[in-house]
N, C-alpha and C positions, 0 to 999 in steps of 0.2 A: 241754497247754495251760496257760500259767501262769495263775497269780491274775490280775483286772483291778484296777489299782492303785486306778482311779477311781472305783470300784463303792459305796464307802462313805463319798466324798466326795460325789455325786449320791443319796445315798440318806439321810442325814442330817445336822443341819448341825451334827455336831462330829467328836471325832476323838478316837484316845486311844491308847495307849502300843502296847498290840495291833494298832491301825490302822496307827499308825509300823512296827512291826517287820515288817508283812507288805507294806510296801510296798519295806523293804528287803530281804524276801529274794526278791520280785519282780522287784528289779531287779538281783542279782545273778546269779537264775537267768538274765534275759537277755541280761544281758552275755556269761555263760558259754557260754549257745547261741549266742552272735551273732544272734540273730534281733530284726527290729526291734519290738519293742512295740506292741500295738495295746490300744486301751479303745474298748472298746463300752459307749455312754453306755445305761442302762434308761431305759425310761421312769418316771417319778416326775411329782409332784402338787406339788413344792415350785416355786410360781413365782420365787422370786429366784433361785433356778438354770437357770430355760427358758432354753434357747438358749445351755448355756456350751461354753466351749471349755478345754481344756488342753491340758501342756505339761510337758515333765521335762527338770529342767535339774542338769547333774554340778555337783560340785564349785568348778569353775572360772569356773561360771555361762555355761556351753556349753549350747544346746540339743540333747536327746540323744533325743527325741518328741516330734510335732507329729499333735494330734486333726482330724478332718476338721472339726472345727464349729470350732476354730483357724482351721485355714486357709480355709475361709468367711468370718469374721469380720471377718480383714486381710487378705485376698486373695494369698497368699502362701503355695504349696507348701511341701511337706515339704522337698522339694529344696532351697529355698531359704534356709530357715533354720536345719534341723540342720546340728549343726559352728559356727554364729554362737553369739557373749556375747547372752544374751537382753536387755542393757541396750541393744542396737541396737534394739531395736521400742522401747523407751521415749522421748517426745517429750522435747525443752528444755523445761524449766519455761518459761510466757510469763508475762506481764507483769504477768497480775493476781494474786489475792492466791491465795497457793496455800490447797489444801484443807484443809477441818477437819480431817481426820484425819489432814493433815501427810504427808510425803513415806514411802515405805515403806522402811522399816528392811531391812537387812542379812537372812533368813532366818534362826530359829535352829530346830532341831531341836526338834518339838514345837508349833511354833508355828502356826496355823491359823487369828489375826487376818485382817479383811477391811483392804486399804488404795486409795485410791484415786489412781487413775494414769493418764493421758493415752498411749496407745500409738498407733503409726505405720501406719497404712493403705499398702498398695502403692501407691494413687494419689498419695498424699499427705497425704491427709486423714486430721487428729487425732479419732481414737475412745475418749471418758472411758468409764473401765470401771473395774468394783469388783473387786480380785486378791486372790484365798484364798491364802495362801501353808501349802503343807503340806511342811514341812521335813524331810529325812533325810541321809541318808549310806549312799550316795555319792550319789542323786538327789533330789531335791524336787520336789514335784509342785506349780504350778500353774495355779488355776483362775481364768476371768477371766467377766464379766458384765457388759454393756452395763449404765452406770448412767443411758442416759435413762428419764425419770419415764416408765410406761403411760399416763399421760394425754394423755403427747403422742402414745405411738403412736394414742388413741383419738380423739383429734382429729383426724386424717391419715384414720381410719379412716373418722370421720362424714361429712368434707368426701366425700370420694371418694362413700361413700354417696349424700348428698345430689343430686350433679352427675349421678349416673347413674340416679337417678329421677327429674329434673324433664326435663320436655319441652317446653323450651322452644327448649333450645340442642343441637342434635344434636352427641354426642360417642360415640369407638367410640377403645377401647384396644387396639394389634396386641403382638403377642409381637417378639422381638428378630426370629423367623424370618417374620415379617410372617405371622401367622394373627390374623382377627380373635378376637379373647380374649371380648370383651363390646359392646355398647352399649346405648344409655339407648333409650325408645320415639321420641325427636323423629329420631334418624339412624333408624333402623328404617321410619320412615314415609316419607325418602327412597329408600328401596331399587326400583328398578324391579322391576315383574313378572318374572318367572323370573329376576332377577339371579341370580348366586353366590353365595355365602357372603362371598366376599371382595369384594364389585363395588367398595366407593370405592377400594380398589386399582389398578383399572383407569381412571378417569378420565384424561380426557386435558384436559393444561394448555393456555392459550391463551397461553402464552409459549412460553420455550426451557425451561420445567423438567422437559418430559415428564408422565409419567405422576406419580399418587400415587404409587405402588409405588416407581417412581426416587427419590423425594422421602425417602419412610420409609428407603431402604436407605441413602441419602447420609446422614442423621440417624442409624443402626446403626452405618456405619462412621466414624462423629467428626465428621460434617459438624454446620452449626449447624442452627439451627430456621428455619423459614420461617411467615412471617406473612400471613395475606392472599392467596396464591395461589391466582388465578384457575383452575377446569376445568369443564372443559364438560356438563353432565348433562343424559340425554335419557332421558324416559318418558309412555308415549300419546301419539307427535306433540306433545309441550311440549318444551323446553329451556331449561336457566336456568344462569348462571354462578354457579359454587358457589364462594366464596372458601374456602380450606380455611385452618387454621393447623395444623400438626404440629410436636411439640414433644416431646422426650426424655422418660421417668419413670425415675430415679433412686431408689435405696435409699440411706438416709442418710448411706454410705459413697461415695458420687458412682458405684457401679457400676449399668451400664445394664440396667435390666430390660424395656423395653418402650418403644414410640413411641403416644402418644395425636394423636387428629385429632379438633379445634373447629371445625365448620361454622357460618356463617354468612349467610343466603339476601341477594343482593346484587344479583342480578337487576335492580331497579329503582335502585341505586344506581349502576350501570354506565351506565346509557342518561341519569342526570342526570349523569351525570361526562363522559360523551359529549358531550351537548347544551350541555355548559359547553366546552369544549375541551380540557378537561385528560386525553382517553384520549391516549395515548402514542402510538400510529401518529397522530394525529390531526397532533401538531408536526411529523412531518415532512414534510406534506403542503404541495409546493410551493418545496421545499426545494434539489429538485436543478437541474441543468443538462442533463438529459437528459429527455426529452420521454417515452419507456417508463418509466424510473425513477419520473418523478412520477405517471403512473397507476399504476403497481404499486403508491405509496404511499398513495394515494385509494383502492383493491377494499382492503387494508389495514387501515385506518383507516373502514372502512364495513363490513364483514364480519370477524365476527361480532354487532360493538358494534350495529348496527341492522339488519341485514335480514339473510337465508340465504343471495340470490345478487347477484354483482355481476359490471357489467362496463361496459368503458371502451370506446370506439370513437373513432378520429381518422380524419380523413380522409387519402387518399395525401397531400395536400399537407405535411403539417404531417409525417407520419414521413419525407417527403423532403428536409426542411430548406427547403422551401417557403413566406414566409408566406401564411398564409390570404388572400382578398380580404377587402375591405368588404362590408357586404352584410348583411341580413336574418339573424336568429340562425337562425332554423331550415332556411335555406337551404346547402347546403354545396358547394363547387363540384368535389368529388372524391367517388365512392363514400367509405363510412368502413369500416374497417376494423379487427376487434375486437385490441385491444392489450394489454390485462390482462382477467382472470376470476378470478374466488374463491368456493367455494364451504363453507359454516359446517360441513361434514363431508370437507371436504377432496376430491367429485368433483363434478366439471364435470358436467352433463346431457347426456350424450352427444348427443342428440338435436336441441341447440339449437347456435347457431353457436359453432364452436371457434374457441380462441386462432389469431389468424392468418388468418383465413376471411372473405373482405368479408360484409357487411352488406346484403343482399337490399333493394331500394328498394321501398316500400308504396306501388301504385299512386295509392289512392284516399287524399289527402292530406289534402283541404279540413279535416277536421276535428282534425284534429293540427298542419294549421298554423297553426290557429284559435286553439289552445293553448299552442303555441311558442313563446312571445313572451318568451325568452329568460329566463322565471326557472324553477324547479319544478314540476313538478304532478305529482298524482297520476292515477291509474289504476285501476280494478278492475275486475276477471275480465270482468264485462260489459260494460264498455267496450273493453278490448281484443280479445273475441271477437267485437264488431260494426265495429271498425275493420279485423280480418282476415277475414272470414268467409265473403271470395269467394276466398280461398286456405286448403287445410286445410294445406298445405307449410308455408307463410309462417307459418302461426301456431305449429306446433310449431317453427319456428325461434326467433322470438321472443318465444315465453311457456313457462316453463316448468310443468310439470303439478303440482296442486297448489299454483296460484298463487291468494294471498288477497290481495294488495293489492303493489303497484310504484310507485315514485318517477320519473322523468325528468328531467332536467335537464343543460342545454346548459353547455358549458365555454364562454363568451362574456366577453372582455373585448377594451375599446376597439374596438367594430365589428367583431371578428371574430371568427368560430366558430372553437372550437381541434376540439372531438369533443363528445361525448354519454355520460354516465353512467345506467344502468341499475339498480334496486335494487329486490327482488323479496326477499317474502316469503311462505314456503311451510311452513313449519311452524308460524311464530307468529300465532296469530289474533288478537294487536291489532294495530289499523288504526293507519298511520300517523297522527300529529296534526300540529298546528303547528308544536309544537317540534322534531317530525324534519325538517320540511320547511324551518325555518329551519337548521337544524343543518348537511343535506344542500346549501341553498345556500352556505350559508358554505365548505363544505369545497371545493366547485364553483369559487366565487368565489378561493379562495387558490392551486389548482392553474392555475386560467386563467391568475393572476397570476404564477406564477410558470411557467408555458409560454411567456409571452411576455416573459419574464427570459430564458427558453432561447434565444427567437428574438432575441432582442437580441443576447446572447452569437456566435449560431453566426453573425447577420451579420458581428460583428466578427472571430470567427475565419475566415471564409473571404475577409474584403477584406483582412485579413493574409496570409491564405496567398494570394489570388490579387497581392498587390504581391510577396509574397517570392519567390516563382516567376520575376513577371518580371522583376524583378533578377537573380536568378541562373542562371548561363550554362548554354549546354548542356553536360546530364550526361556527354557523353564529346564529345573534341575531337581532332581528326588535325593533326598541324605536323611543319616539318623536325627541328625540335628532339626532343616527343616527342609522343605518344599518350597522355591522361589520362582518369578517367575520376572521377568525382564523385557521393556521394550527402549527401543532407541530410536527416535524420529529425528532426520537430518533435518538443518534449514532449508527454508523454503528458498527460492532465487536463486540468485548468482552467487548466495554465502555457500550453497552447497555443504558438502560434507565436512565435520568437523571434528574436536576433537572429545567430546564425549565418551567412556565407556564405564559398564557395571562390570561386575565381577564376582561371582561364588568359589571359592577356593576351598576345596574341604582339606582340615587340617587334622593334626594328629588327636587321637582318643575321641574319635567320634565329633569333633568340635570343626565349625565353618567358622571360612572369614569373607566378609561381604563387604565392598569396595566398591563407588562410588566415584569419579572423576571428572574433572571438565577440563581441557588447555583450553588456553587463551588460541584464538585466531580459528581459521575453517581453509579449509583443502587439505594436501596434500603434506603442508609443511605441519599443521595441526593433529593431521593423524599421523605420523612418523613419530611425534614426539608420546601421540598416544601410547604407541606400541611401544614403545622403550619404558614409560614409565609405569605401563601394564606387568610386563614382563617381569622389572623390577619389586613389584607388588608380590607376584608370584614365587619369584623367587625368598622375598625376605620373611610371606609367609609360611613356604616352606622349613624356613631356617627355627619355626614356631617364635620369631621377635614379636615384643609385645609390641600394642599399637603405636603405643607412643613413640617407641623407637623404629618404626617404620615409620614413619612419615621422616622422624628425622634424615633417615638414611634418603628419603627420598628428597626430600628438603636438599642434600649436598648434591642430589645426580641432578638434581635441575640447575641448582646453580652452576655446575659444571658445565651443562649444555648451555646456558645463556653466554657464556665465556665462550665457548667455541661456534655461536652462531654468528652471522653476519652483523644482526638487529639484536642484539641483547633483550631488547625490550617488547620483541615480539615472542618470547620465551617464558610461560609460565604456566601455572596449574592450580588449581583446587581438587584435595580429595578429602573423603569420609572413609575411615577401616573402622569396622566390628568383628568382634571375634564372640561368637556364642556357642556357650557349653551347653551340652544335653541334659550332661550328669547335674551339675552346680546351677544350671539354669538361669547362668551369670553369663550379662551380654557386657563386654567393654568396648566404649566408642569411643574416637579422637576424631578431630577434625583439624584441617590446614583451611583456613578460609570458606570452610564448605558449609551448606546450609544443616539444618540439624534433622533427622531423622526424626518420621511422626511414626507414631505406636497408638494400637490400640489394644487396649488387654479383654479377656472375654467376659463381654456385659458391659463394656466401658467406652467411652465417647472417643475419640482422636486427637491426640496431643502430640504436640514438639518435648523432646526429651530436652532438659536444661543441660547443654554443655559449654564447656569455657574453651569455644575458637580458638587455633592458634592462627598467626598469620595465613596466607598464602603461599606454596613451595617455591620457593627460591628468594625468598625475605632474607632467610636466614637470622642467628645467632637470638632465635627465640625457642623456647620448649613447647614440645605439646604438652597437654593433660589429657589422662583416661577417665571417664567418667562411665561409675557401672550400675547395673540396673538390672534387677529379676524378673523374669520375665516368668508369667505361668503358660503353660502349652495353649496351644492355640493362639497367641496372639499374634499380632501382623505389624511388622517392621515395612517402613516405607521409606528408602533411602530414592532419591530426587537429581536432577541438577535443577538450574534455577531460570530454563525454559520451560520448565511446567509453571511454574508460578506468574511469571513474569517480570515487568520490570520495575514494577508498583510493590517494594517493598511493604507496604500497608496493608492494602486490599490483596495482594496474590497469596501469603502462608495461609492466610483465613479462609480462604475460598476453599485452597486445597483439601484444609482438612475435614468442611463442608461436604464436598465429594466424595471424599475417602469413606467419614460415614456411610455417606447414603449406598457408595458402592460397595462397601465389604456387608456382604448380607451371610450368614448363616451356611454350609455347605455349599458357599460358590465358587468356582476353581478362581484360581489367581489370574491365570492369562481374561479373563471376563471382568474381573477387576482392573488390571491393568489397562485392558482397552475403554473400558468405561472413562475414567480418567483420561488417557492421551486424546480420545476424540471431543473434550471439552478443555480445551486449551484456548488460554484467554486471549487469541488473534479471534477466534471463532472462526478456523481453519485448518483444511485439514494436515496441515505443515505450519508448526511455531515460525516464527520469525527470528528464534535461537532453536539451539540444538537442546532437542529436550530427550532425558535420560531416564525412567525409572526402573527400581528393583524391590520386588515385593517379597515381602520372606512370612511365612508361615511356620512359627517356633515348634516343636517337637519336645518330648522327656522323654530319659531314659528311667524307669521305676526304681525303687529300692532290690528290688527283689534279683535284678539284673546286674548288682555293683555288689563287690566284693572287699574290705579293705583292712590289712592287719598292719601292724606296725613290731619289730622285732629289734630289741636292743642291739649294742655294738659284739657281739659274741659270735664267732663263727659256727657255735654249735644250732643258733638258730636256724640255720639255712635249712638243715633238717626238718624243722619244725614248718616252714614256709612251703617246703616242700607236701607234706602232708597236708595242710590246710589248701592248698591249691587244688588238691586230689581231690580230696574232698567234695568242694567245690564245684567242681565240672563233675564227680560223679553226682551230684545233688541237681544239676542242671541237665545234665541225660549227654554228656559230652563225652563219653569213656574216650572216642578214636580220635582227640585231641588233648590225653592225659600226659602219653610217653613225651609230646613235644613240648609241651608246656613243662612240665617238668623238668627236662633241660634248662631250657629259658629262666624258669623263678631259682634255680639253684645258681643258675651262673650269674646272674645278676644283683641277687641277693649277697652272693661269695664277692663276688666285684666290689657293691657299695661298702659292705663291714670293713672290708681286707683293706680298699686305699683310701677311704674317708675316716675311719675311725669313728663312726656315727653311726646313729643307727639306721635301720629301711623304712620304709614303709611301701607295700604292696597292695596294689590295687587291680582287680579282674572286673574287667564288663562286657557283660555278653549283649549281644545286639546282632546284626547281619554280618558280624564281623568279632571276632575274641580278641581283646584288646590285655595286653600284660604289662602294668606298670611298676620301675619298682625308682622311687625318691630317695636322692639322700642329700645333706648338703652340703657338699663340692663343688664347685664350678669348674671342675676339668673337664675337658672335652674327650670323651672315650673315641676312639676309630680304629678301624677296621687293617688291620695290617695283614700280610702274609709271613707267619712261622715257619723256621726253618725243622729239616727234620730233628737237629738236636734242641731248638727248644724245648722248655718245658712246658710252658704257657704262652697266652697271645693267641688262643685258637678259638676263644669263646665267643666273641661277638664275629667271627666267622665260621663258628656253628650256627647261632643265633638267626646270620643273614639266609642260612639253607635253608632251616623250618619255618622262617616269616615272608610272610607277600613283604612288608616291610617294617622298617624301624628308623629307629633317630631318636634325637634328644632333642630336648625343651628345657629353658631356664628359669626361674621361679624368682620373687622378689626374695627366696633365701635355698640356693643350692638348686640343681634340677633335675630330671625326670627323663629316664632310660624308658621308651614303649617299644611295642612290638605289635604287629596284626598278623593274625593267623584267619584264614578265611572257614568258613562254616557251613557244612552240607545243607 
């Protein structure tokens, strides 16, 4: 065992040539062993050396030993600073004026001066400490010494004293491993009967902070201090809410030794912080738009803060979106039915009516209607045992056992009953006063107010949803053209319904047009605008305007509506129009700021059609373009708004048409499609977060064999000729008992084109569920319908025309345009 180098250093306070010598053949002989040095400090009587620490440093001023009260001291293993210049634990000199005894000299051999020096804590923290320097060769040994004054430690020492014998303020100090270490007699006299050792550990918060125990461990692992948190403390049937404070103790090196907890009884400070408004559930009471939500926030906002148990009751009408009638408050025109429950230990009474469960009617009234007169009252035990007493059922339903006093009062605002609140006290033997019962109307009076904020709301979201409904068409539609099939999901929340709608317009010669829309904004003012600019759609498909010039037309009716709204700027729209032929098998699409329609053709993957956007309607003073595209039967149009996608212009068109694939399988109807897609909508909900719109179309052909088309010069003697080839025609098709009408029709309209165009016809017949007779010339007149006088001569044809047709009209062509007619087919 070698010498201990320290042994003469802790044992008196000098040193001398002998003490030098035997420290260096100490450290010679350890070098030689390779074994690492240890000093074991004696105990000694000299207090300016309590508590030191050393350290032996070579030559080079390498640390080459590190003592366990070392590394106590600056929180920093052996590991970590043998091999290091011991000048790295030394702090910067700071700013003030340095020490009397001046910075410490270089060591010389012999030397055993004290100097004072500022060193480096592992946390950070600078620790002034008094350094013996005991000099040799090849090691030097130093010793170092906390240089605060005792009297500070004695003062730290009194204060702590002091706070742990006055009982006034109950305080109790845990260990880092949460054992209580100590407390004063004022926490001690808190302690319940047969608690544990550790019971305020256990306390349970009336927030989200949990237990004490949670609180202390989150404050062990770095977390901050908590001030004022509220928990629950229960002993003999009393309860009282215990604000705690827990807060760190720290050694004057910032390392954690312990978690201390200051109670303060608050109990009565709770229920005037209640009775003022300022308890926390209290704000939000009234708050929501859902009629369960604001009773959850009322049982909330009354349980714990004033009674043990609470409960909310509405009548069906009001959870059915029904408003209440007028009428007497304590009359209600629906059983009521309990909708929230809370109870100050977190169980319901089994015993008494569960969440969910009607509300058993009290035969014998007269005396509770006596009292219902729409504001508060109270209750006790004997009154309500002589109000139930011809039922023993009835009363364990609605009194709970161990009931010392209950509250009542009607949720009534502007003549109508919304429900009825309950608040029963069973553990606490003070009797309500005035100020609970002012407190409990108040809370009554803000949730009424704000239920019938609810019922305002849900009238207005359901005369939107029932206008937007009947605006828009039915969900799946059959034509020669195709098979569509349409859903519309309103926004989720308070965005409610908006201004989204699709649309199938079947147009003339067999040909539809498909329409696509979003307004700007949701409610009511969003769908009004819908329906005008539907309507508009409809109308100017009727007029057969090609797309591009519908949007324009539409393009001026919004700008007009932004001019005559209040908000100009809450005034706008995106739409999509296609128009696809049977016959030609040509789809033409335009778009105002709208996303582009995906297609898949049959055997083919799902793709965005390339079209060139025009703005948004009501830009104005820009053109659309049509962009057109053949389609072969069987494929699938997918016209959108841009809450199916989302709001990730990147990641949503890609996904979508990911889906689309997978969803359009082989014979599978469209509404299966349709719903496949809407129920994976990128909230992962069953309601977008926008109004999301799709319309799916399934293209159709009309065959060769079904289309008819001659063309006949400017000659009047052709009509004859026209005439026959029509006959033909339908005899060739098995049509005889639609020859004599159509024959009319091809002679009169043939005679029309030759006679006031000077050009020649061309006639076309397609048979389908429907006999279609076209005949083209080109003129841009607008033929119409007059009534002839009996001396006319003519003027009588396109009012024969309209007797033998379900219908007709004209269409304009990029040169001259095109007289039809339908005649319906057995």
């Amino acid at each position: 065992m070698p010498p201990d180098p320290g042994r003469s250093m802790l044992g008196g306070g000098g040193s001398s040539a002998a003490d030098t010598g035997r420290v260096r053949l100490d450290a010679d002989w350890t070098r030689r062993s390779h074994v690492k040095p240890r000093i074991h400090t004696a105990p000694s009587s000299s207090a300016p050396l309590a508590g030191a620490a050393a350290a032996l440093v070579d030559d080079a001023g390498r640390i080459v030993w590190w003592s366990s009260a070392a590394a106590e001291l600056l929180g920093r293993s052996d590991g970590e600073v043998i091999g290091r210049p011991a000048r790295d634990l030394l702090a910067a000199p700071g700013p003030g004026p340095a020490p009397a005894s001046g910075p410490a000299p270089a060591p010389r051999s012999g030397d055993a001066s004290v100097h004072r020096a500022r060193l480096r804590h592992r946390s950070g923290a600078l620790l002034e400490v008094d350094l013996r320097l005991l000099a040799g060769a090849p090691w030097s040994l130093v010793v170092a010494v906390p240089a605060r004054p005792p009297a500070a430690w004695d003062g730290d020492s009194a204060l702590a004293r002091a706070l742990f014998e006055q009982d006034r303020i109950p305080l109790a100090e845990f260990d880092t491993n949460l054992r209580l270490i100590r407390s004063n007699p004022a926490f001690e006299l808190l302690r319940p009967d047969s608690a544990a050792a550790d019971w305020p550990a256990e306390l349970a918060g009336s927030g989200s902070d949990g237990t004490v125990r949670a609180a202390l461990a989150r404050i062990v692992d770095g977390g901050t201090s908590t001030a004022g948190a509220e928990y629950l403390w229960r002993s003999a049937g009393s309860k009282r809410m215990l604000p705690l404070t827990c807060f760190a103790i720290r050694d004057p090196l910032g390392a954690l030794t312990g978690v201390a907890v200051a109670v303060t009884e608050a109990t009565d400070r709770r229920r005037d912080r209640s009775r003022t408004g300022a308890e926390p559930g209290g704000a939000e009471v009234g708050s929501s738009l859902d009629v369960v939500h604001n009773a959850r926030d009322l049982a909330e906002a009354l349980v714990p803060a004033m009674g043990d148990l609470v409960a909310v009751d509405f009548p069906d009408d009001v959870l059915q979106g029904r408003d209440p009638p007028l009428g007497y408050p304590g009359m209600a025109a629906s059983a009521p039915r309990r909708v929230a429950v809370k109870s100050a230990d977190g169980v319901w009474p089994r015993a008494m009516v569960q969440l969910g469960e009607a509300i058993p009617m009290v035969t014998d009234q007269a005396e509770s209607a006596a009292i219902a007169v729409g504001r508060v009252f109270e209750v006790d035990p004997a009154t309500g045992r002589k109000l139930l007493a011809h039922d023993p059922e009835l009363l364990a339903l609605l009194m709970p056992e161990g009931m010392r006093s209950a509250l009542l009062c009607p949720l009534y605002h502007r003549s109508r009953l919304f429900g009825n609140v309950t608040l029963w006290r069973t553990t606490d033997p003070v009797p309500f006063d005035d100020t609970d019962l002012k407190l409990l109307q108040d809370l009554c009076d803000r949730t009424a107010i704000g239920l019938d904020h609810a019922f305002s709301y849900t009238r207005e979201h359901k005369t939107a949803i029932a206008l937007q409904r009947s605006l828009l068409p039915p969900n799946a539609t059959e034509s020669t053209a195709c098979e569509t099939a349409g859903t519309y999901l309103p926004a989720d929340g308070n965005l409610s319904v908006g201004g989204d709608w699709f649309d199938a317009i079947a147009m003339s010669s067999l040909r539809v047009g498909l329409v696509v829309g979003d307004v700007v904004g949701h409610g009511l003012q969003a769908t009004a605008t819908m329906a005008r600019l539907r309507t508009a759609v409809q109308t100017l498909a009727d007029l057969d305007v090609p797309p591009d010039e519908l949007l324009s037309h539409l393009d001026d009716l919004v700008q007009r509506m932004a001019a005559e709204a209040d908000e100009p700027d809450t005034v706008g729209a995106t739409c999509l129009f296609a128009v696809y032929d049977p016959v030609s098998r040509e789809c033409q699409v335009a778009s105002a700021g709208h996303p582009p329609p995906a297609v898949i053709v049959p055997g083919g993957e799902a793709h965005y059609l390339e079209l060139v956007p025009g703005p948004s309607l009501g830009v104005g003073e820009n053109p659309f373009e049509v962009t057109s595209v053949t389609l072969p039967p069987g494929s699938l149009l997918a016209l959108y708004t841009d809450g199916l996608t989302g709001r990730d212009p990147v990641t949503g068109p890609p996904r979508l048409l990911g889906r689309l694939d997978r969803a359009n399988r082989p014979g599978r109807p469209l509404e299966e499609v349709g719903s496949e897609l809407t129920g994976l909508l990128p909230t992962g909900t069953d309601h977008p977060g926008d109004d999301a719109t799709l319309l799916l179309a399934r293209t159709r052909a009309i065959f060769g064999s079904d289309t008819a088309v001659w063309e006949y010069p400017a000659d009047l003697s052709a009509v004859e000729t026209a005439r026959n080839d029509a006959t033909a025609q339908l005899e060739r098709w098995g049509l005889q008992e639609q020859m004599f009408a159509t024959e009319l029709i091809v002679s009169e309209l043939v005679t029309n084109a030759i006679r006031y165009t000077g050009g020649p016809a061309v006639l076309r017949l397609i048979r389908e569920r429907i006999l279609v007779c076209e005949v083209s010339d080109q003129s841009n007149t607008q033929p119409r319908l007059r009534r002839a006088l009996a001396t006319d001569e003519g003027g009588r044809g396109l009012y024969i025309i309209a007797q033998l047709t379900s219908r007709w009209g004209s269409r304009y062509g990029a040169r001259g345009k095109t007289i039809w007619t339908e005649q319906p087919l057995p």
